[in-house]
Every structure is written in structure tokens, then in C-alpha cells.
C-alpha positions in Angstrom: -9.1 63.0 25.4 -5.8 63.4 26.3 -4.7 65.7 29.0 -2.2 68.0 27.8 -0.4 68.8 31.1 1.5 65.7 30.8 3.0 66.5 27.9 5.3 69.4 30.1 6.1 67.1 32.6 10.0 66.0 32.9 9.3 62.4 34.8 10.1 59.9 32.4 7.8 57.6 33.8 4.7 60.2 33.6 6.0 61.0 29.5 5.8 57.0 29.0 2.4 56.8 30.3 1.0 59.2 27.5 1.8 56.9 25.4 1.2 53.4 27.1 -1.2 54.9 30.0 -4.5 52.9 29.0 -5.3 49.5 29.9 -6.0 48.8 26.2 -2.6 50.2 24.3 0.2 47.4 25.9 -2.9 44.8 25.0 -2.6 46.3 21.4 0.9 46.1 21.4 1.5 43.1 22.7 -1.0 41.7 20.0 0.2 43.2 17.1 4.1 41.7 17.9 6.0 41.6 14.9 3.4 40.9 12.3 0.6 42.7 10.2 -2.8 43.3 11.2 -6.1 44.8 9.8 -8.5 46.3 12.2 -10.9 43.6 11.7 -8.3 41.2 13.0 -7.7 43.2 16.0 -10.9 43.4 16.9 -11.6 39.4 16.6 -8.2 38.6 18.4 -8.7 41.3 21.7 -11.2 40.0 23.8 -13.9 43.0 25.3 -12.7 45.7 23.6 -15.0 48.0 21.4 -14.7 48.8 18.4 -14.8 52.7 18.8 -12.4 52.2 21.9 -10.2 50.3 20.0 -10.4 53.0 17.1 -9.0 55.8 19.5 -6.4 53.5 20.7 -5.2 52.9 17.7 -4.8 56.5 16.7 -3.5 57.5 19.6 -0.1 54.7 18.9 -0.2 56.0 15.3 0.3 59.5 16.9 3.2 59.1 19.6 5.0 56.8 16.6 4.6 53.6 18.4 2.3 51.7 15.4 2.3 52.9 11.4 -0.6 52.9 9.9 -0.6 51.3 5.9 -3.4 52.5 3.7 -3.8 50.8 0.6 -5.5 52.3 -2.3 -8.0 49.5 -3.1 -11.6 48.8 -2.9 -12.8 48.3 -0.4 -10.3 50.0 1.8 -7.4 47.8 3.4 -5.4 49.1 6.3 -2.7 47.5 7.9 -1.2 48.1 11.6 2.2 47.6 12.4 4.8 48.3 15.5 7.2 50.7 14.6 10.9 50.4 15.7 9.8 51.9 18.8 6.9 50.0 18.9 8.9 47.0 18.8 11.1 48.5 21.3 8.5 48.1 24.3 7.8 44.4 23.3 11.0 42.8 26.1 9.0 45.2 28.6 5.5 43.7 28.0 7.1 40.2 27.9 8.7 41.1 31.4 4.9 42.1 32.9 3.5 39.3 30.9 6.2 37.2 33.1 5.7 39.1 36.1 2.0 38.0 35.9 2.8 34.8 35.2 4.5 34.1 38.8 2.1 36.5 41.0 -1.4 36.0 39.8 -1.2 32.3 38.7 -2.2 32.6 34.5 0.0 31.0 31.7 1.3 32.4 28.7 -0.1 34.3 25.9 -0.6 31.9 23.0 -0.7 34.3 20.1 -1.1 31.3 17.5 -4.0 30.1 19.2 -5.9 33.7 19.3 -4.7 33.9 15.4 -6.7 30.2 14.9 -9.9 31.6 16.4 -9.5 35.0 14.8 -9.4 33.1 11.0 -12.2 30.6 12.6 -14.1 33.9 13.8 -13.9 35.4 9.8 -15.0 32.2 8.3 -18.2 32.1 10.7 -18.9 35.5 9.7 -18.3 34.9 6.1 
């Protein structure tokens, strides 16, 4: 639940966390990048999240215009995420506290390819 008295304030930096202020939503983002995903590859690729957490997430970017939501008419049901052009717009700033993390708490880079392997290895298991 979101609490609506943050939508009156004038600090830019309390309006951006609306929209960016759980641990979940820059992990989302940064995931997503510039490609395509279904919720079922989401939830394979983002270690510890829920499912129903990573529901409300989700709807929540949809809402403030950050990811588009594609429904396709087909059975069964497909839906496809994608960053919008603001969306894509925070991607430099998660790459600068990806970076920032880098130097002061000793981890290496995100290796999107690699998570994308063991999602598709994750699918075939369960297939």
C-alpha cells in the first residue's frame, strides 16, 4: 500500500522514491534492461523474491509509467514486461549504484547473460 502523502510532496528526491522506493523495483528494472520478459522469467532470473511481491511490484512500475505491460490474446495467456522510455531512462543511474557497489562493498558485475542461461536451464528442469 502506498502512502498517499507522498504524492503532495515537492522534494524531487521523496516524488522519485514513489516510484523507485522498494528494495525490489531498481532489482526489476535493472533485470528487465532493454529486452522482453514474461513473469515467469522474472521470477526464475530475481533471486528471493515472491511471487506475489513481485506481482505488486510489477503493477506498481506499470502504474507510475516506468514498465508497459503487453497482453496477448492467446491461450494460455502471455504477457510481456517491458521498460518504458522512462523506464529506460533510470537504467545510467542503476548502472552508476551498480558501480558504486562495485568499489565499496567488494562484488563484481551483474552478468545478465549468465542469469538468462540459468533462467532457460531453470524452464527446461521444470518442463
Amino acid at each position: 500500500m502506498r502512502d498517499q502523502r507522498f504524492y503532495a510532496a515537492e522534494c524531487p528526491m521523496t516524488r522519485a522514491m514513489i516510484s523507485l522506493g522498494s528494495k525490489w523495483k531498481p532489482i526489476i528494472i535493472h533485470t528487465i534492461q532493454k529486452r522482453k520478459l514474461r513473469f515467469g522469467q522474472l521470477d526464475a532470473i530475481i533471486p528471493f523474491i515472491t511471487r506475489k511481491v513481485l506481482t505488486q511490484q510489477l503493477k506498481e512500475l506499470v502504474e507510475d509509467g516506468i514498465i508497459n505491460r503487453e497482453e496477448f490474446a492467446e491461450i494460455p495467456p502471455r504477457v510481456e514486461y517491458a521498460l518504458t522510455e522512462k523506464g529506460l531512462s533510470l537504467l545510467p543511474i542503476l548502472k552508476s549504484v551498480c558501480e558504486w557497489n562495485m568499489k565499496y562493498e567488494n562484488t563484481t558485475a551483474c552478468d545478465l547473460k549468465k542469469a538468462e542461461q540459468k533462467d532457460k536451464k531453470a524452464i527446461k528442469e521444470t518442463a
